[in-house]
Backbone as JSON Lines, residues from 0, in Angstrom:
{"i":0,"aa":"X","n":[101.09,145.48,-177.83],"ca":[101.44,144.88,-176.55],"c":[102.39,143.71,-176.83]}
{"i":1,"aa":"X","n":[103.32,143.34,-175.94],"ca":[104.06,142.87,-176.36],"c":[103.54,141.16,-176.31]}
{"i":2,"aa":"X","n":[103.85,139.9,-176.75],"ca":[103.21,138.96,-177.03],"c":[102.02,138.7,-177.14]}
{"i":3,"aa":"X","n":[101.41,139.7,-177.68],"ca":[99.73,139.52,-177.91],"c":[99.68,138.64,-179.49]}
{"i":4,"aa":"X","n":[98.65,138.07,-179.89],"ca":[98.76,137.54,-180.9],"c":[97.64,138.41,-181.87]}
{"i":5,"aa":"X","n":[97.56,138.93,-183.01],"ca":[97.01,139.83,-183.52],"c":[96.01,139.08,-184.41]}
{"i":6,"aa":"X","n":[94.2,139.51,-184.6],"ca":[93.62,138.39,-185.35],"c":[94.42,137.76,-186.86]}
{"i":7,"aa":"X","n":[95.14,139.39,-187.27],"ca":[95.76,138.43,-188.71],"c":[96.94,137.5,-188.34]}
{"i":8,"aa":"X","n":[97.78,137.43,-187.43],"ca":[98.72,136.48,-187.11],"c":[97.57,135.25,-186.6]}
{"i":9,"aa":"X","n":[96.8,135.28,-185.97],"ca":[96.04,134.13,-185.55],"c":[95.49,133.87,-187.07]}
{"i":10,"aa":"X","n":[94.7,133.65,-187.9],"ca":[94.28,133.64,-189.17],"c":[95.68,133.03,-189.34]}
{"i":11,"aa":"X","n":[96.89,133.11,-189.91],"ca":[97.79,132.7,-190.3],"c":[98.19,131.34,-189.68]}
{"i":12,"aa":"X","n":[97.84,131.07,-188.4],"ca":[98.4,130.48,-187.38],"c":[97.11,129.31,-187.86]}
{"i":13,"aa":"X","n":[95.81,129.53,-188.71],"ca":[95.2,128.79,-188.9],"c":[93.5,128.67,-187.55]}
{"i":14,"aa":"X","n":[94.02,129.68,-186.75],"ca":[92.79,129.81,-186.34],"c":[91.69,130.74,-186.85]}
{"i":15,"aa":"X","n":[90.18,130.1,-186.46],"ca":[89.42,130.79,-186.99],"c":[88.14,131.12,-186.12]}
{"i":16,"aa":"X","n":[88.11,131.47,-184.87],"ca":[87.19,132.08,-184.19],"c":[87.77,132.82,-182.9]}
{"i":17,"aa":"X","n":[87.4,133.57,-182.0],"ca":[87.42,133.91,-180.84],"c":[87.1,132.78,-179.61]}
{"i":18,"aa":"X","n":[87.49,133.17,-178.59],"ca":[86.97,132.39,-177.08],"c":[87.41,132.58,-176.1]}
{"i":19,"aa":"X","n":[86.9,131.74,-175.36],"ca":[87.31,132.15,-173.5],"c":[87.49,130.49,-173.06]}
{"i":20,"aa":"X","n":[88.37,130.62,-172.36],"ca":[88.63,129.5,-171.52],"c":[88.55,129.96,-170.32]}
{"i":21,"aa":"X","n":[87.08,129.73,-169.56],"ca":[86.7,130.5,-168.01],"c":[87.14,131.77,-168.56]}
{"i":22,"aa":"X","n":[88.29,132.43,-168.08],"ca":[88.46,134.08,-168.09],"c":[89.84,134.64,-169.05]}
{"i":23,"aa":"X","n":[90.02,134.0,-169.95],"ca":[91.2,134.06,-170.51],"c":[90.96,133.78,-171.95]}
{"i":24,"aa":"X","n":[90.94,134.89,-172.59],"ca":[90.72,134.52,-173.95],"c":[91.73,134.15,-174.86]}
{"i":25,"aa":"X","n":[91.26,132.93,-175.66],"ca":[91.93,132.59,-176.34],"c":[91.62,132.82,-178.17]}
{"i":26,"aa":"X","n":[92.35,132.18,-178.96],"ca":[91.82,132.01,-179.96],"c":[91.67,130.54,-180.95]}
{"i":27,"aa":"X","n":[90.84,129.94,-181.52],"ca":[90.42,129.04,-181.29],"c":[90.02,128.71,-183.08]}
{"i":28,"aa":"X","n":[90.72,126.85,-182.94],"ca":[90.58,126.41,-184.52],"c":[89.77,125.3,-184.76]}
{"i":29,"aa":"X","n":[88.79,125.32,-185.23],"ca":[87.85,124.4,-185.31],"c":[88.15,123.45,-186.59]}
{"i":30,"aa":"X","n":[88.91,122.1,-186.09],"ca":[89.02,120.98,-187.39],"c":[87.92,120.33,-187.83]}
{"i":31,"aa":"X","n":[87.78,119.97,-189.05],"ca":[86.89,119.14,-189.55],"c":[87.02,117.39,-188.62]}
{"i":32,"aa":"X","n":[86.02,117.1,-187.89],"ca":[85.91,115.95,-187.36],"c":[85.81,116.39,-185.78]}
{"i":33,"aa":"X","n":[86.49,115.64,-184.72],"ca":[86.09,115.83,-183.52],"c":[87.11,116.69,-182.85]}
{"i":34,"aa":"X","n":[88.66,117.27,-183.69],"ca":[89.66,117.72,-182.8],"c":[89.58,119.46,-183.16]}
{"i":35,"aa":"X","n":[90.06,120.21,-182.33],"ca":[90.48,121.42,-182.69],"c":[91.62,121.93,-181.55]}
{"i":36,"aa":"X","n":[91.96,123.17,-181.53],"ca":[93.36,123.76,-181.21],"c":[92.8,125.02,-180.49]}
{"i":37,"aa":"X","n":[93.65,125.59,-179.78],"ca":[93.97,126.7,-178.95],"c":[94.82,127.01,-178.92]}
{"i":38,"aa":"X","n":[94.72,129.05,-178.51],"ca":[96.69,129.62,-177.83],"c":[95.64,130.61,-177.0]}
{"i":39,"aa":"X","n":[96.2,131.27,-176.05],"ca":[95.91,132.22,-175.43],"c":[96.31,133.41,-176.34]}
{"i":40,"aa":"X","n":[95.39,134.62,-176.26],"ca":[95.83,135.75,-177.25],"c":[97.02,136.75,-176.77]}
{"i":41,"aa":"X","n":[97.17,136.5,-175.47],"ca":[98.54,136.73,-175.21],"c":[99.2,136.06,-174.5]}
{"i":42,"aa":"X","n":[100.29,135.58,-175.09],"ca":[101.06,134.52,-175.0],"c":[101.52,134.3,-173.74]}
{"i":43,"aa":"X","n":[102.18,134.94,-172.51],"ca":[102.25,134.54,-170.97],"c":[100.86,133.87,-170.56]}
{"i":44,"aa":"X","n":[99.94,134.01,-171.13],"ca":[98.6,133.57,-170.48],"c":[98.31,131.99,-170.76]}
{"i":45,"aa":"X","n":[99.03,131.34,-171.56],"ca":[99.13,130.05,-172.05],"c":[99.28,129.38,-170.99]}
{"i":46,"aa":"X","n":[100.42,129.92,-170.25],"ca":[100.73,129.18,-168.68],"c":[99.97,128.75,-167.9]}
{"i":47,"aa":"X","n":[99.05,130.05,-167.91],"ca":[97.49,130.11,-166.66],"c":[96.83,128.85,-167.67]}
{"i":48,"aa":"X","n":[96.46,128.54,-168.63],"ca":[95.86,127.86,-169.38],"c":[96.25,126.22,-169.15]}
{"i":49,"aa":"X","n":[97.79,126.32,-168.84],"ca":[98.12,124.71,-168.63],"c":[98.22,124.55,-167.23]}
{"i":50,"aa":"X","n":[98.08,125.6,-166.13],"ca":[97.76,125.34,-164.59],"c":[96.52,125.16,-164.54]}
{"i":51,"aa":"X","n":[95.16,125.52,-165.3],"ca":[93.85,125.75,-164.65],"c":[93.47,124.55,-165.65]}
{"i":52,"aa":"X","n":[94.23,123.97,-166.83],"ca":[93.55,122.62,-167.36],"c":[93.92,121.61,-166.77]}
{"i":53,"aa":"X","n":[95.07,121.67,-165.96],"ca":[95.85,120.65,-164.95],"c":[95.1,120.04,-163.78]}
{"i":54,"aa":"X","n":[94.32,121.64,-163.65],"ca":[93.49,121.28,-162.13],"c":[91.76,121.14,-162.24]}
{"i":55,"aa":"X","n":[91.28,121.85,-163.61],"ca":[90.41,121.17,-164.16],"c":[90.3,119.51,-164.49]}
{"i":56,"aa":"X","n":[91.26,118.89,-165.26],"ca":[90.9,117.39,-165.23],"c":[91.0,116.61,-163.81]}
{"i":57,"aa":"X","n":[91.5,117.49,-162.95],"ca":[92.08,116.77,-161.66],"c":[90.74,116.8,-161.2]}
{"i":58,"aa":"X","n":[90.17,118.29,-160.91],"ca":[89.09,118.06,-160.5],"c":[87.62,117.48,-160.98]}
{"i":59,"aa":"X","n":[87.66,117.21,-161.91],"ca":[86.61,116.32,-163.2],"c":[86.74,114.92,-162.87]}
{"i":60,"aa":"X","n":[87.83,114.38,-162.69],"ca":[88.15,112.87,-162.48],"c":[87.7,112.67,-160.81]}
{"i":61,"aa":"X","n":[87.76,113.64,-160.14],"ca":[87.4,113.41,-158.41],"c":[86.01,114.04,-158.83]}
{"i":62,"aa":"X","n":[85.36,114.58,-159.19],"ca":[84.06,114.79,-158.59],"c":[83.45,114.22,-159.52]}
{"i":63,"aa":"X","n":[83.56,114.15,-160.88],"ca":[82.65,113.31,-161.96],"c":[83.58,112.18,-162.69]}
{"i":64,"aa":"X","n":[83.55,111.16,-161.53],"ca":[84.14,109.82,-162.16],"c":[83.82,109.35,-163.4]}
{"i":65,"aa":"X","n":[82.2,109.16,-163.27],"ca":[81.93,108.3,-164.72],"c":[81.53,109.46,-165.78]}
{"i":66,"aa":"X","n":[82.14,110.74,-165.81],"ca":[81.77,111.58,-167.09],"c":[83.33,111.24,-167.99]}
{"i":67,"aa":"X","n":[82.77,111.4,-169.07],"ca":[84.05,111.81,-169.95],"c":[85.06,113.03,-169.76]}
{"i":68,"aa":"X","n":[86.22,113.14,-169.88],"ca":[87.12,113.79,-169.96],"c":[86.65,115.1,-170.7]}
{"i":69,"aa":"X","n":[86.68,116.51,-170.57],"ca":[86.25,117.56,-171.17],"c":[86.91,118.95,-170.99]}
{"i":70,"aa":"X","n":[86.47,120.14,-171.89],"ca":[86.95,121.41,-171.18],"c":[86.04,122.56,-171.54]}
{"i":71,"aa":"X","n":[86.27,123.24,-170.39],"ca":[84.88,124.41,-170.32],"c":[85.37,125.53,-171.06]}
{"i":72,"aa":"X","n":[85.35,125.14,-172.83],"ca":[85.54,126.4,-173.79],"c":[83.93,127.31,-174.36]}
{"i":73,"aa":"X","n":[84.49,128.33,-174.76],"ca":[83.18,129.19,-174.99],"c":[83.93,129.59,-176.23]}
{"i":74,"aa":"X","n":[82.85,129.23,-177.46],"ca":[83.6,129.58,-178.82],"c":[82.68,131.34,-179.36]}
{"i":75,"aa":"X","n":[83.66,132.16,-179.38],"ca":[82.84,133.6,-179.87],"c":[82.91,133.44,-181.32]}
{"i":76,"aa":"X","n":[82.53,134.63,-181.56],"ca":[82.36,134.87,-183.07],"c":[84.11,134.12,-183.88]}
{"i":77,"aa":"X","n":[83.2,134.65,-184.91],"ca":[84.41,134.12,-186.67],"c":[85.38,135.19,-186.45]}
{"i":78,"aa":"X","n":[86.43,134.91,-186.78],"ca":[87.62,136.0,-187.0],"c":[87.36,136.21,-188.52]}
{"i":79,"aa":"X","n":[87.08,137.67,-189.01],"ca":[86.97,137.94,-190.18],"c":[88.21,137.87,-190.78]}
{"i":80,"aa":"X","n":[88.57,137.59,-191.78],"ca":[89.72,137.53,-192.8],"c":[89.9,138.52,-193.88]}
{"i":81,"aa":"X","n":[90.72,138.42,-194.46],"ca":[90.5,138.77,-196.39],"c":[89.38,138.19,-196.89]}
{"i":82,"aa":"X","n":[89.32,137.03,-196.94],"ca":[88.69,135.93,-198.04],"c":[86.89,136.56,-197.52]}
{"i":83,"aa":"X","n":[86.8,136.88,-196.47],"ca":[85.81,137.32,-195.42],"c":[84.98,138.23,-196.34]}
{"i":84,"aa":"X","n":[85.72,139.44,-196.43],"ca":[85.41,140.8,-196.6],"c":[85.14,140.9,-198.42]}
């Protein structure tokens, strides 16, 4: 398919698990400490990803003033590798 990202290009890209952001899966890099990374697994879907995080913090800051800043990720399984198998 055309801009899909394939688990071994993701692996390369340095990610290392599956996920969903609400309904849109992404794939997902877990850093040592408190930060990690995202892409959508196919790449037009990135877009939906920076409209629905746009209106996610919008709506986080109006209905939960005193919470911290956050995002509703769901981390799936390990992307198996070489090093894996």
């Amino acid at each position: 398919m055309f801009g899909y990202i394939t688990e071994k290009r993701a692996v390369t890209y340095g990610m290392t698990h599956h996920g969903l952001y609400y309904w849109i899966p992404i794939w997902i890099s877990q850093h040592s400490g408190s930060g990690f990374s995202c892409c959508a697994k196919w790449i037009p879907l990135d877009y939906m990803i920076s409209m629905i995080s746009s209106a996610e913090m919008f709506l986080r800051a109006y209905l939960f003033p005193d919470n911290e800043p956050c995002f509703q990720f769901k981390i799936g399984k390990r992307i198996k590798n070489e090093k894996d198998m």
